[in-house]
C-alpha positions as protocol buffer text, in pm:
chain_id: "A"
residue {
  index: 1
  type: UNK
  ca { x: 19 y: 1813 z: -920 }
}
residue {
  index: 2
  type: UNK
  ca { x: 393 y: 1788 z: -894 }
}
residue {
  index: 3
  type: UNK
  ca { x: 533 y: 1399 z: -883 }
}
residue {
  index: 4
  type: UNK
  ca { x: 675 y: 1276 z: -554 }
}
residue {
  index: 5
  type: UNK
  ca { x: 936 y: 1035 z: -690 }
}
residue {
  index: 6
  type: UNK
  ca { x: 1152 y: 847 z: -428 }
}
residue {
  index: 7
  type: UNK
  ca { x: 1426 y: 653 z: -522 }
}
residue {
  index: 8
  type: UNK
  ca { x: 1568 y: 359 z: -290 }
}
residue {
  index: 9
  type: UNK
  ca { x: 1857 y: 242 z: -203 }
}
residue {
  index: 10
  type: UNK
  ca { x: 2000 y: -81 z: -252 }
}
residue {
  index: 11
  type: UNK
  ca { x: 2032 y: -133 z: 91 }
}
residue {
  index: 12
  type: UNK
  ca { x: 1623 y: -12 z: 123 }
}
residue {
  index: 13
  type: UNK
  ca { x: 1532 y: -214 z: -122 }
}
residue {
  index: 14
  type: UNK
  ca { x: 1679 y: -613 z: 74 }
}
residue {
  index: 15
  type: UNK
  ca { x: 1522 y: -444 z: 374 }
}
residue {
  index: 16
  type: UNK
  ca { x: 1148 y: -391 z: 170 }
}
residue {
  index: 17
  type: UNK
  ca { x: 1220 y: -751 z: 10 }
}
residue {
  index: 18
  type: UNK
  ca { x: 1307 y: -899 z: 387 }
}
residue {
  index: 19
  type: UNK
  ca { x: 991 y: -760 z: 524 }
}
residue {
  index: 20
  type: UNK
  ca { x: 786 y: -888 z: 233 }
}
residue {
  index: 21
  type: UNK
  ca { x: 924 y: -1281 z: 270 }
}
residue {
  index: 22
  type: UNK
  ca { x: 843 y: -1258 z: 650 }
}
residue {
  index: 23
  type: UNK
  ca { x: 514 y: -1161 z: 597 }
}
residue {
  index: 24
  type: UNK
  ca { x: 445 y: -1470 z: 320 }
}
residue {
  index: 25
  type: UNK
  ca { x: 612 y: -1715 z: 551 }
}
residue {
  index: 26
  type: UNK
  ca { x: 389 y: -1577 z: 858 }
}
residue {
  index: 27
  type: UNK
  ca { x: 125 y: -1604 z: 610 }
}
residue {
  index: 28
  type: UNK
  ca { x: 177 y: -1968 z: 534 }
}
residue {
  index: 29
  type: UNK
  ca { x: 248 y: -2084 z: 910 }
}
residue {
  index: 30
  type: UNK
  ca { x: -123 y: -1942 z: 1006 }
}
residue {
  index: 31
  type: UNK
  ca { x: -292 y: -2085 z: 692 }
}
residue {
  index: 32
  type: UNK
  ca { x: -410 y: -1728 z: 621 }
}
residue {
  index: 33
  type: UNK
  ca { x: -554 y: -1703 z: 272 }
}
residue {
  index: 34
  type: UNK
  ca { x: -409 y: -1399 z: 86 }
}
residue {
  index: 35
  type: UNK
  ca { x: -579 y: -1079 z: 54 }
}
residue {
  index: 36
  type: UNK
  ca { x: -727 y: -902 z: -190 }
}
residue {
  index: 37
  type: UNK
  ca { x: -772 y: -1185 z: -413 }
}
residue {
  index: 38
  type: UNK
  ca { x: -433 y: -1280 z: -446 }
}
residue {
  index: 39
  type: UNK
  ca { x: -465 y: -1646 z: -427 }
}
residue {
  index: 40
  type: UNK
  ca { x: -611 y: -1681 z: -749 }
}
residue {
  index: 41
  type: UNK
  ca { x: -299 y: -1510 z: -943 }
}
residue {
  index: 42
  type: UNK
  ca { x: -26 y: -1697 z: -790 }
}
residue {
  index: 43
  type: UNK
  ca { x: 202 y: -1407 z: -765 }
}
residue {
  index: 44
  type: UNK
  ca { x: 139 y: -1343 z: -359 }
}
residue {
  index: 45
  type: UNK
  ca { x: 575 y: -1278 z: -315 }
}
residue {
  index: 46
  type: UNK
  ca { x: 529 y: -1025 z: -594 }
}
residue {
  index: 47
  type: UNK
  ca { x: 262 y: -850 z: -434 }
}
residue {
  index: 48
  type: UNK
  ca { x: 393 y: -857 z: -93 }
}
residue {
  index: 49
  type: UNK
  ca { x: 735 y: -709 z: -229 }
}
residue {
  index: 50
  type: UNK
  ca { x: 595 y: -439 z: -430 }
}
residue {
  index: 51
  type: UNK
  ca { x: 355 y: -373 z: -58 }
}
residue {
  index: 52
  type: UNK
  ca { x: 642 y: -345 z: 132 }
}
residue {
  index: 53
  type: UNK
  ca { x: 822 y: -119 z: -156 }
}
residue {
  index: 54
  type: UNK
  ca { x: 577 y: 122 z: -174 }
}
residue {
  index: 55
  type: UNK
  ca { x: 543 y: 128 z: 218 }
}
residue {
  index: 56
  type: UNK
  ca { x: 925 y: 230 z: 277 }
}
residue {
  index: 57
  type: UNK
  ca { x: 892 y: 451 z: 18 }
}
residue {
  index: 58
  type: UNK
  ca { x: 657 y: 655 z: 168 }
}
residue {
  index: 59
  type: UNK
  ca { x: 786 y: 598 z: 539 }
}
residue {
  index: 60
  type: UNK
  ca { x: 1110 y: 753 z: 412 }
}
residue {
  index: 61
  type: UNK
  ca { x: 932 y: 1046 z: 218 }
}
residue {
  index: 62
  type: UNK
  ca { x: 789 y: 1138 z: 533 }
}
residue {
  index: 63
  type: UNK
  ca { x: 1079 y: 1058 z: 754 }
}
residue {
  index: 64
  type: UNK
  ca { x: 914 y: 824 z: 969 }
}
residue {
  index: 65
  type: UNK
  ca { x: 1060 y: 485 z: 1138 }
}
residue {
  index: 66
  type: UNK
  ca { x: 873 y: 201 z: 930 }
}
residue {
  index: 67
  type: UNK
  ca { x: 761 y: -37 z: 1195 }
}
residue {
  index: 68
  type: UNK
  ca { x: 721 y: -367 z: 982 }
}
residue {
  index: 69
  type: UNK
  ca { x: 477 y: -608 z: 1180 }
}
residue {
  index: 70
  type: UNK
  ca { x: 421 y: -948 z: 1029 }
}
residue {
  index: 71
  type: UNK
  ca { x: 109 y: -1094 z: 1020 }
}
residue {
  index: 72
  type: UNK
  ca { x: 164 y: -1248 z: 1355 }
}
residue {
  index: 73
  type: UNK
  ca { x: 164 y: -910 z: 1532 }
}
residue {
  index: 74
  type: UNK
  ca { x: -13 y: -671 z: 1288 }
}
residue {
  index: 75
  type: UNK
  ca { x: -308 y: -614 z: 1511 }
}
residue {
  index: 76
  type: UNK
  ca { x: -20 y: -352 z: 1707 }
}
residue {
  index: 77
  type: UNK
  ca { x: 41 y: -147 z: 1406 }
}
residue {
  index: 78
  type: UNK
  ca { x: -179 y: 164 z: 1403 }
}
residue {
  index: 79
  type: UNK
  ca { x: -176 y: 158 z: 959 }
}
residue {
  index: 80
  type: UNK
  ca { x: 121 y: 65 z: 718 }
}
residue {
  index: 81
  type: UNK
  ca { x: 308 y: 364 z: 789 }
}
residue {
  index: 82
  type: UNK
  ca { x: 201 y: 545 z: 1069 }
}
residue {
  index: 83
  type: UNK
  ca { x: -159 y: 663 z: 1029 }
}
residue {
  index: 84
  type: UNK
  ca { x: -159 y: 597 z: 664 }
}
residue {
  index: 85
  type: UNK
  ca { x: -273 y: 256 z: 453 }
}
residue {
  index: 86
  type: UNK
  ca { x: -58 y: 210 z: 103 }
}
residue {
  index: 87
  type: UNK
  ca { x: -208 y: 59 z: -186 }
}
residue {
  index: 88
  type: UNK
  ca { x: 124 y: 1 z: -449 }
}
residue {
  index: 89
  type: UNK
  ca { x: 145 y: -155 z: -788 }
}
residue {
  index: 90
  type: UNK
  ca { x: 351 y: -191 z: -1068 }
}
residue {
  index: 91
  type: UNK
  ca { x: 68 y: -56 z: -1327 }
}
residue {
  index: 92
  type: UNK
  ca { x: 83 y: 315 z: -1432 }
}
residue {
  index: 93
  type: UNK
  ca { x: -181 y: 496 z: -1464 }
}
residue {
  index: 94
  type: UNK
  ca { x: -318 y: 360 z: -1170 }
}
residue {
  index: 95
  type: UNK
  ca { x: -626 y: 289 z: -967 }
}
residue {
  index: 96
  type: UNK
  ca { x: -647 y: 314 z: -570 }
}
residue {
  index: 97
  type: UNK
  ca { x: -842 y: 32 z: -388 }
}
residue {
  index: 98
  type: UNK
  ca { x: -1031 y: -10 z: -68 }
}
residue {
  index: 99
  type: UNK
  ca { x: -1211 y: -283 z: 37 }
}
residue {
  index: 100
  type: UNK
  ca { x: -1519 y: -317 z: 277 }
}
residue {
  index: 101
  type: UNK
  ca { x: -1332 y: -473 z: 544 }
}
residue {
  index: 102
  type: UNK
  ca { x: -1040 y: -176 z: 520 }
}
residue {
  index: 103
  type: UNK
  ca { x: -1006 y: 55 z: 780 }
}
residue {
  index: 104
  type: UNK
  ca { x: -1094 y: 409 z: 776 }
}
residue {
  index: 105
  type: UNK
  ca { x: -789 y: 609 z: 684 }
}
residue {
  index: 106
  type: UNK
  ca { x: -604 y: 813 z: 441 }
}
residue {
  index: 107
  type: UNK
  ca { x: -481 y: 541 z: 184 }
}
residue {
  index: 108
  type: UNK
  ca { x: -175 y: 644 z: -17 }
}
residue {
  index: 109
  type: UNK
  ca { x: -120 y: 457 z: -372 }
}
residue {
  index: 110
  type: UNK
  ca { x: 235 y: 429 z: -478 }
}
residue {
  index: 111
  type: UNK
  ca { x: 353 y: 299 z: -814 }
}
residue {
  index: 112
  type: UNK
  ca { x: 676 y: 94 z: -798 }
}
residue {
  index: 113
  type: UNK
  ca { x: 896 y: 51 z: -1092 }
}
residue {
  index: 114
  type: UNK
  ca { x: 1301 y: -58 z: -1072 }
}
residue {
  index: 115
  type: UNK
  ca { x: 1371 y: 53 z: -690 }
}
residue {
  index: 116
  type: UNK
  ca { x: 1213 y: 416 z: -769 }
}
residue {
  index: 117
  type: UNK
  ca { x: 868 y: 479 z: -620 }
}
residue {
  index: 118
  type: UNK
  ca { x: 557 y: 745 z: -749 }
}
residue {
  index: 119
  type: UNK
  ca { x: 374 y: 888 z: -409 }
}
residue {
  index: 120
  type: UNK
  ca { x: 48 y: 966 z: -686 }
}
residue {
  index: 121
  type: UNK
  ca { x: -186 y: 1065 z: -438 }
}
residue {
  index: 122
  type: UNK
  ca { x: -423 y: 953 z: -121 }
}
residue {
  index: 123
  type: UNK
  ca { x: -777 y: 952 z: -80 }
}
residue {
  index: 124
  type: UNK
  ca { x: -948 y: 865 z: 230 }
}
residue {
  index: 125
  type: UNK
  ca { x: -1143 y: 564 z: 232 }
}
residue {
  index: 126
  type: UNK
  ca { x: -1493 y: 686 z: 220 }
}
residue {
  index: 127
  type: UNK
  ca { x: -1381 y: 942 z: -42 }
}
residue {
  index: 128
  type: UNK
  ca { x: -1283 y: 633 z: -313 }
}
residue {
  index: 129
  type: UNK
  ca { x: -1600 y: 481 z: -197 }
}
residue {
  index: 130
  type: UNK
  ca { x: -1803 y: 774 z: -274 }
}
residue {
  index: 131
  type: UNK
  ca { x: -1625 y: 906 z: -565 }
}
residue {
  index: 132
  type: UNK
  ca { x: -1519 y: 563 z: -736 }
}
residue {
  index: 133
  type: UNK
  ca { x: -1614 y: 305 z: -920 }
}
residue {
  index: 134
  type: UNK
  ca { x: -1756 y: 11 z: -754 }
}
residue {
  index: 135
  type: UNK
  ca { x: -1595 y: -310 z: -835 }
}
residue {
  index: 136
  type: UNK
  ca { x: -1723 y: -602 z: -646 }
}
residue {
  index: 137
  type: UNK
  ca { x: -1544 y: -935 z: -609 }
}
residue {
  index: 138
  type: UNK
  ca { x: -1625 y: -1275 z: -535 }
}
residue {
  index: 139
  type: UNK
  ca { x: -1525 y: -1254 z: -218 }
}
residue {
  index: 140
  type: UNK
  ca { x: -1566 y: -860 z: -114 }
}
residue {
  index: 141
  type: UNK
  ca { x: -1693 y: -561 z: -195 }
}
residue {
  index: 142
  type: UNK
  ca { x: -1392 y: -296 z: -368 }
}
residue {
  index: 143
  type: UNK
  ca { x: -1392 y: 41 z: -505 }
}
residue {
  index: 144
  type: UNK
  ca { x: -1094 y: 203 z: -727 }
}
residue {
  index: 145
  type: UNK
  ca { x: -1042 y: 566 z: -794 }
}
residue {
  index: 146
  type: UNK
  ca { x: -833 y: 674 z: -1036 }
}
residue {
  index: 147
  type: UNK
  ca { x: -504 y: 831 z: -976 }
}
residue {
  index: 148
  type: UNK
  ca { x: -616 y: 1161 z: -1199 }
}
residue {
  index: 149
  type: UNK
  ca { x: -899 y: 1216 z: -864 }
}
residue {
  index: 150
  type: UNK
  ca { x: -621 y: 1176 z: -568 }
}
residue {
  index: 151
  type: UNK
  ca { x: -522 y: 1483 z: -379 }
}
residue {
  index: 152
  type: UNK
  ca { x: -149 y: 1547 z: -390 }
}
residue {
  index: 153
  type: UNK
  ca { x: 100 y: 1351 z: -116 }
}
residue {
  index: 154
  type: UNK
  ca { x: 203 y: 1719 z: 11 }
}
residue {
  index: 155
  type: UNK
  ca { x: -180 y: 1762 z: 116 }
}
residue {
  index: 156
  type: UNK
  ca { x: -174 y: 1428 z: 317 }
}
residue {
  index: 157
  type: UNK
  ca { x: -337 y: 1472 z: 649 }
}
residue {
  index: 158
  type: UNK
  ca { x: -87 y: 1494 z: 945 }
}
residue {
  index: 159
  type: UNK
  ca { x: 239 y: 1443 z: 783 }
}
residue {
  index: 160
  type: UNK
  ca { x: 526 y: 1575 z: 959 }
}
residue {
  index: 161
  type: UNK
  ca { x: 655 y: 1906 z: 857 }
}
């Protein structure tokens, strides 16, 4: 599987950032507990920066406007970009979550690192629940799936040609 690497621009990058401190102060004024687990690590502006990294990253990849919803009004977006969910992390190799309360889509995992971002794959979600490895929390049910098992970003169900 080739490696979709896409690397941002400054410019993208204090856009990404932007979007991710909007969302964590929308978080805050509704009292809305982070996702995920978050709360307990105490890095919630990390992961809501690396989120909205790994979002643009694949908006622009596709070369699709990247409607940015915060909290407040996320209930109009159709998925993080477009159709698609993105799971992004730091950590390489790398696992792709869903949750039980995650909709069903094609969910994209991108690996950020330094303003350059790894499209590694996409799985839909009933595809990491069935082929992954179940991983309950204390608060939800989660499955991962390895990167290796994702089916390549140029295979990704209605992407514009």
């Amino acid at each position: 599987m080739q490696d979709i690497i896409i690397t941002l621009q400054t410019w993208e990058i204090r856009h990404a950032v932007d979007v991710a401190v909007r969302r964590q102060v929308s978080m805050w004024q509704r009292q809305q507990r982070a996702l995920h687990g978050q709360q307990t690590r105490g890095n919630n502006w990390q992961y809501q920066i690396i989120g909205a990294l790994g979002e643009l990253a694949l908006a622009k990849y596709l070369g699709v406007y990247w409607y940015t919803p915060t909290f407040d009004d996320v209930d109009d977006a159709l998925g993080d970009v477009g159709p698609y969910e993105v799971r992004a992390t730091e950590h390489n190799p790398a696992h792709l979550y869903v949750h039980d309360y995650d909709r069903h889509a094609p969910f994209v995992l991108a690996i950020v690192r330094q303003g350059r971002v790894k499209l590694a794959g996409w799985a839909y979600k009933h595809e990491v629940e069935t082929l992954g490895e179940y991983c309950p929390t204390p608060t939800h049910p989660t499955w991962k799936l390895h990167q290796d098992y994702l089916a390549p970003i140029s295979d990704l169900p209605g992407r514009p040609q």
